[in-house]
Each structure stands twice: as C-alpha cells, then as structure tokens.
C-alpha positions in Angstrom: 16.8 38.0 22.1 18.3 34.8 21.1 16.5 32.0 20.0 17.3 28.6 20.6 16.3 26.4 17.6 17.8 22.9 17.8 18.2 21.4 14.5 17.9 17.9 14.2 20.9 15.8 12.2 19.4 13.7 9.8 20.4 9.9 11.1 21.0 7.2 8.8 18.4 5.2 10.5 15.7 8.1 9.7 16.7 7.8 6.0 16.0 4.1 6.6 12.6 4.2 8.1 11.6 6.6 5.3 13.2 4.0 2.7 11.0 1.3 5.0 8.4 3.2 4.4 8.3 3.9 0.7 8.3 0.1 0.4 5.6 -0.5 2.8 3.6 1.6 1.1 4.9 0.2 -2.0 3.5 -3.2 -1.1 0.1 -2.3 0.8 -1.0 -0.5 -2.3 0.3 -3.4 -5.2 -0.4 -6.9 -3.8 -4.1 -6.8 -2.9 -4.4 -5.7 -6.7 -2.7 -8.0 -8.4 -4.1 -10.7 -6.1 -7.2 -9.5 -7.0 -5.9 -9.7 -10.9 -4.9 -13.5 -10.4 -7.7 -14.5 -8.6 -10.5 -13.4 -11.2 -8.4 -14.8 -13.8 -8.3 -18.0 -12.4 -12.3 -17.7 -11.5 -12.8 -16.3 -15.0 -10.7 -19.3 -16.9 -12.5 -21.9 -14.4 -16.1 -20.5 -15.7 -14.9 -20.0 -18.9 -16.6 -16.7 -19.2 -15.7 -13.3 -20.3 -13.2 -11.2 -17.8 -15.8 -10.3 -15.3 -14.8 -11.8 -12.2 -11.0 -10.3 -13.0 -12.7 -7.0 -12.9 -14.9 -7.4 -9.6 -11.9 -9.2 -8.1 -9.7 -6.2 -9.4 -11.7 -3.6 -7.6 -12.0 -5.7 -4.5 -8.2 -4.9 -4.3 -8.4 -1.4 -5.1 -10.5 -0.8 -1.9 -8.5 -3.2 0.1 -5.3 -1.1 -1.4 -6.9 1.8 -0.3 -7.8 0.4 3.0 -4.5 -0.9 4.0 -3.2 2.7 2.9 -5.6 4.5 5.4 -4.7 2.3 8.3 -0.8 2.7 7.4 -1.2 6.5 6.9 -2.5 6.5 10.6 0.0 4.1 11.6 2.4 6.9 10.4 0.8 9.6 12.0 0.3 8.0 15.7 4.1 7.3 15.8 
C-alpha cells in the first residue's frame, strides 16, 4: 500500500514569518519592562526616595510582558 505523504517545501516567506515572529516576541516580552524600569525611575528620582516605585513599576511590566505573551501565543495558535 502506498502512502501518499506530501511534504511541504519550506518557503522563504515561512522563514520570514518565523523571523517576524522571533522579534514580535522579542519586543512583547522587553518593552513593557523596561518601560516599567524608566517610569519608576523617574517616579523614584521625582520623590526622591529609595528604588521602590522602579521595582513595583518593574513587575507591573513583567505581568504585562507576560500578558502580551499569552495573547500572542494564542494569536499563534488560532492562525
């Protein structure tokens, strides 16, 4: 019995997207923490006051890093 297995070619537009898609997630995961770095510097230099708000404001972009990873993991796996 012979079995038909088609093999698909890899494109240069597939190596592309997966190129795309190394630096989306590149940049979902980076910018909302150091945005989060900049901003609770600034707050912290403004109230003169020990790092705090650069820590709060750092893990605010950790879960909106890991947010924005979720919803472009599922982005992924729809298409």
């Amino acid at each position: 019995m012979k079995v038909n297995k088609k093999r698909r070619s890899a494109s240069p537009y597939d190596t592309w997207w997966y190129v795309s898609l190394v630096g989306q997630v590149g940049l979902v995961v980076t910018v909302p923490m150091v945005a989060g770095v900049f901003i609770g510097r600034f707050v912290d230099n403004q109230l003169m006051s020990p790092p705090i708000a650069t820590l709060v404001f750092l893990l605010v972009g950790i879960i909106v890093s890991l947010f924005n990873l979720v919803q472009l993991i599922q982005q992924i796996l729809a298409r």
